[in-house]
N, C-alpha and C positions, 0 to 999 in steps of 0.2 A: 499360520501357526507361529504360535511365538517362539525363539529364537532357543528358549531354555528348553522345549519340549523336543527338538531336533533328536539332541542327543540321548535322551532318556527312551525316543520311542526307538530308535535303535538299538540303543540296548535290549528294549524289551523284543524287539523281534529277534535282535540273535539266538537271545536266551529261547524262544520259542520253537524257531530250527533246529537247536542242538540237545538232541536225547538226553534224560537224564541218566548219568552212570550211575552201574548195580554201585548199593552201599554194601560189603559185605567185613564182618568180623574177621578178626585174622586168625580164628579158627575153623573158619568156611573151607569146606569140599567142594574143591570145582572138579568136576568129570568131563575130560575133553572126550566127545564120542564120533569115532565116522570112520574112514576106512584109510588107504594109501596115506594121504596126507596125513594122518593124524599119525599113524606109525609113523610117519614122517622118514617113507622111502627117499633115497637120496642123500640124508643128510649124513655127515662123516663124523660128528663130534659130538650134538645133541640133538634131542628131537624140540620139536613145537612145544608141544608138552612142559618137557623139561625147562626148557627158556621162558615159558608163562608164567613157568613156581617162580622158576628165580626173579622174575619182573613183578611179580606181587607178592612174592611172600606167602602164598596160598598153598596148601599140598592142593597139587592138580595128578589127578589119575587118569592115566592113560587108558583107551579102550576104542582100541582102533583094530580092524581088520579090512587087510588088502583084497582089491576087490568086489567088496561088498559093496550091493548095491540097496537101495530105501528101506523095502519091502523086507530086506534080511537084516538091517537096523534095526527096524521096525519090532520085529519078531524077538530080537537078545536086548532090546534097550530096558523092558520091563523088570526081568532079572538083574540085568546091571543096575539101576538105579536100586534096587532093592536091598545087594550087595552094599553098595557107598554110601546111598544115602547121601549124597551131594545138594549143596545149596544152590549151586548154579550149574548147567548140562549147555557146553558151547559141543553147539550139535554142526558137524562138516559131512553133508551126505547130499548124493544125487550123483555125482561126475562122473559114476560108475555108469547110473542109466543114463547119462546122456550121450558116453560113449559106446551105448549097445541101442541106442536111438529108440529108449523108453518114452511113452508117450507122459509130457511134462504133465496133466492132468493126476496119472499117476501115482508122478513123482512130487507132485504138491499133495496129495492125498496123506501118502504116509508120511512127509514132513509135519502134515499136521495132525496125524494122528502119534507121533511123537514128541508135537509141543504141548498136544493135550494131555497126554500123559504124563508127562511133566508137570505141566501145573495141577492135575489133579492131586500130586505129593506135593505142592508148595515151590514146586523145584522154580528156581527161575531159567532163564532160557537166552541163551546168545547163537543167533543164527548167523554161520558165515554164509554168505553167498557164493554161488561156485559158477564160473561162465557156461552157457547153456555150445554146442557144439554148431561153429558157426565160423567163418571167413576170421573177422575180425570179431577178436574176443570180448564180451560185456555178459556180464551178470543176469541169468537167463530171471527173467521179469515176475517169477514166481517168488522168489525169496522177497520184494519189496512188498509183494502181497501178502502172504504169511506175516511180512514184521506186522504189517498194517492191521492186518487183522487179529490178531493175537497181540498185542501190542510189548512186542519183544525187540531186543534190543539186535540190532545188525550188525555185521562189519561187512560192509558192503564197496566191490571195489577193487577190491586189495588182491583176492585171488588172481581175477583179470586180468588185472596189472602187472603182477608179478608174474605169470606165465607167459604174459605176452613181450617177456624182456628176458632173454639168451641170462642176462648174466646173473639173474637168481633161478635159473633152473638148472636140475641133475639131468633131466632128458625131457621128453617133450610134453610128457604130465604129469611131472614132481618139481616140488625147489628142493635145491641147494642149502646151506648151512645160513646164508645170508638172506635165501626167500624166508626159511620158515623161520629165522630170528624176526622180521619185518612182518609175517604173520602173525605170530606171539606177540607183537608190538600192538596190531590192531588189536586183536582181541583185547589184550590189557587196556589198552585206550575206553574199553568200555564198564573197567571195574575199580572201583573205587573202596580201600579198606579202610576201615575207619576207626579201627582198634590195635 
């Protein structure tokens, strides 16, 4: 391979790995939707929410309810969307049935009959992934299936992570003011405004 193609073809494979981010107007409705974390139990100052407007410039509406598990998303996401009308739905649901040891089949079911819903209005779709209930915490393997197949954009990881670290959590299945700032940071990571 010649010496000039090195570099180019790596380029083109980074570019290949790396999702493209949402373009959104800077008069886009994001609807953050899902339960605990999005009310963002725990935090003392702001919620997730809140820290995503401020990181993009977006009004983001909150619509979050504690303890809610898929199947009860499921059922008030159609009216909500209906209400906002939102351009983009960063959907945070499952952690409820994992911690009532819902069968992940499911809980991938109604995931995706809420990303279907979604794009049946146009809506675009950001999936966090949420750690499936297990020793050492990872990302229960249905969310990278969903992205895949719906080809919606992830933040994949970041939950995980930051639960499985004392110092951004409020207790042992919430963050802290500095988890859900580092939440709001991935999501952002995956929206780009362009007006």
């Amino acid at each position: 391979m010649k010496s000039w193609l090195v570099p180019l073809f790596l380029l083109l494979l980074s570019a290949c790995s790396e999702p493209a981010r949402l373009e959104l107007n800077s008069d886009a409705k994001v609807l953050a939707f899902g339960d605990s974390l999005t009310v963002s139990v725990g935090a003392k100052h702001s919620s997730y929410p809140e820290q995503l407007a401020q990181l993009t410039g977006l009004e983001v509406i909150a619509s979050g309810v504690s303890g809610e598990q898929t199947h009860q998303g499921l059922a008030r996401l159609g009216d909500t969307l209906a209400t906002h009308q939102p351009r983009v739905l960063v959907l945070l649901e499952g952690g409820n049935d994992f911690l009532r040891n819902k069968q992940p089949h499911s809980v991938k079911s109604n995931l995706a009959a809420m990303i279907e819903l979604a794009h049946q209005q146009g809506i675009e779709v950001i999936l966090v992934a949420v750690p499936q209930k297990s020793l050492f915490l990872s990302d229960a393997p249905l969310y990278q299936e969903l992205a895949e197949q719906y080809q919606v954009a992830l933040v994949a990881d970041t939950l995980s992570d930051l639960l499985g670290d004392s110092q951004y959590k409020s207790d042992q299945i919430h963050l802290n003011d500095k988890g859900y700032r580092l939440l709001a940071e991935a999501v952002a990571e995956q929206i780009k405004v362009v007006n």
